[in-house]
C-alpha positions as CSV (number, residue, x, y, z in Angstrom):
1,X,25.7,-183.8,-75.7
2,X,27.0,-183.3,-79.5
3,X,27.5,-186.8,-81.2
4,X,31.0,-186.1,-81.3
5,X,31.5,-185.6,-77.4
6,X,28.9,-189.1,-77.3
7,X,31.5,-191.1,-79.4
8,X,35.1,-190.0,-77.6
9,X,33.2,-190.3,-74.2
10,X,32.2,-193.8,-75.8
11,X,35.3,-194.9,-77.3
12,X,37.5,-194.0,-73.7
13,X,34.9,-195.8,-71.8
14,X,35.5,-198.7,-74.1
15,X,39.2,-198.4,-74.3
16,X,39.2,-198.6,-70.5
17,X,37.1,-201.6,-70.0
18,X,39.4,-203.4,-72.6
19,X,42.2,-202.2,-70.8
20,X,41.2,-203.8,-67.6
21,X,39.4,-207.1,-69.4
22,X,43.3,-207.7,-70.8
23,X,44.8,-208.5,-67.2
24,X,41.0,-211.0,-66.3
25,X,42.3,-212.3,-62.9
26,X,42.9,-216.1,-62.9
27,X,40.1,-216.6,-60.0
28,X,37.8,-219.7,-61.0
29,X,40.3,-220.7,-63.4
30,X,42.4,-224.1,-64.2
31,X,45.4,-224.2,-66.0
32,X,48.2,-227.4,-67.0
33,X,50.9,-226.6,-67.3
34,X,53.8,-228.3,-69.1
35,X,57.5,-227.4,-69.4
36,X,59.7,-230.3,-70.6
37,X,59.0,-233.3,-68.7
38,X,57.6,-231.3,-65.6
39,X,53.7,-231.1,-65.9
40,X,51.1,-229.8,-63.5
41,X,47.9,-228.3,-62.6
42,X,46.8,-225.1,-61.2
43,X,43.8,-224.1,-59.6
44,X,42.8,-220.2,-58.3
45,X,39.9,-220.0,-56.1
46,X,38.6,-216.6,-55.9
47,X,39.8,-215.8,-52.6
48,X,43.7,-215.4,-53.5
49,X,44.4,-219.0,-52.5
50,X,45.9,-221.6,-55.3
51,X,46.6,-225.3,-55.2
52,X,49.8,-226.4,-57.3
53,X,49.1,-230.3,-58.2
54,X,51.8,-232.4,-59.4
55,X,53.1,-236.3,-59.5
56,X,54.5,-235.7,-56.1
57,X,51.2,-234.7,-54.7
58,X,49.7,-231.0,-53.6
59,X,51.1,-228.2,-52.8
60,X,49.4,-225.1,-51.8
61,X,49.9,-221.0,-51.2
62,X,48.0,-217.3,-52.3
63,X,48.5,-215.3,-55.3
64,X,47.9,-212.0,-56.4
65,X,47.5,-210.8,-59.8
66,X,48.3,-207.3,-60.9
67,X,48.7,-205.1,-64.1
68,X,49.5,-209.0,-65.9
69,X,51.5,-210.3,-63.4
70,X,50.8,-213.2,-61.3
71,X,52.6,-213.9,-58.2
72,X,52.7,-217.1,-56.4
73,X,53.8,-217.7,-52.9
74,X,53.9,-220.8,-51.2
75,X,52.4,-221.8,-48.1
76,X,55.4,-224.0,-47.0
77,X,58.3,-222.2,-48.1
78,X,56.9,-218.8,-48.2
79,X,59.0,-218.0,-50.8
80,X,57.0,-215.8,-54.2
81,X,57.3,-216.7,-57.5
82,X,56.0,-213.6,-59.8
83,X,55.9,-213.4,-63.8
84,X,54.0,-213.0,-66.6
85,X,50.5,-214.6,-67.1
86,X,48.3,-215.0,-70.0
87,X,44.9,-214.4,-68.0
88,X,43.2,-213.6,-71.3
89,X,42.9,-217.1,-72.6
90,X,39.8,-218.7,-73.4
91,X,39.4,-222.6,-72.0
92,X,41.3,-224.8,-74.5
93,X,43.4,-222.0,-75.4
94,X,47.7,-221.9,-75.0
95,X,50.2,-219.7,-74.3
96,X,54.0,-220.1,-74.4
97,X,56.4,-218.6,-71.8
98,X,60.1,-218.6,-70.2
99,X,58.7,-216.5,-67.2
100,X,58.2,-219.2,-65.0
101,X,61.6,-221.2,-65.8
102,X,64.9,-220.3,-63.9
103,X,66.8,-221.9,-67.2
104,X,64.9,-220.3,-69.5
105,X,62.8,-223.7,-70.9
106,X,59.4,-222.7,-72.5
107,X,56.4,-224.1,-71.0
108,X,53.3,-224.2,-72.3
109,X,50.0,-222.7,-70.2
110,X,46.5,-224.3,-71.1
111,X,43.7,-223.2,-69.8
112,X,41.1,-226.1,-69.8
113,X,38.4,-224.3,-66.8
């Protein structure tokens, strides 16, 4: 194969697998998450299941996680819950979003596991 064929076979390949490495899937991961004075913790196993812990106590449901966006649907209500995520974020690292408020508040997403 010419070197020229080598490097755009090379350089797709490597466009791809950053493509897909930009929407990581939360499994494995823990987040905080604090929006005014509302602040809890989120936990995704790697079988699609998530537990939402807050003041109040636990609450749990499954989630998928597709193309960036994170849905999350409650075991009790059964009601989904589907924005944005920043699943690229390295443990201690923050992201800033109005996806997940119905008013528009910003809260802040911190990956610490």
């Amino acid at each position: 194969m010419k070197t020229a064929a080598k490097s755009f076979v090379f350089g797709a390949a490597s466009a791809l697998f950053l493509a897909s490495a930009a929407y990581a899937s939360p499994a494995g991961q823990v987040f905080e998450i604090t929006a005014g004075e509302t602040s809890y913790s989120l936990w995704f196993d790697e079988d699609g299941g998530y537990i939402k812990q807050t003041e109040d106590g636990a609450k749990v449901g499954a989630y998928t996680f597709e193309d960036g966006e994170l849905c999350l649907t409650s075991a009790e209500t059964e009601e989904a819950r589907c924005g944005e995520w920043p699943a690229d974020l390295a443990v201690n690292e923050s992201a800033v979003s109005t996806d997940w408020s119905d008013d528009g508040l910003e809260a802040t997403i911190l990956r610490v596991e």
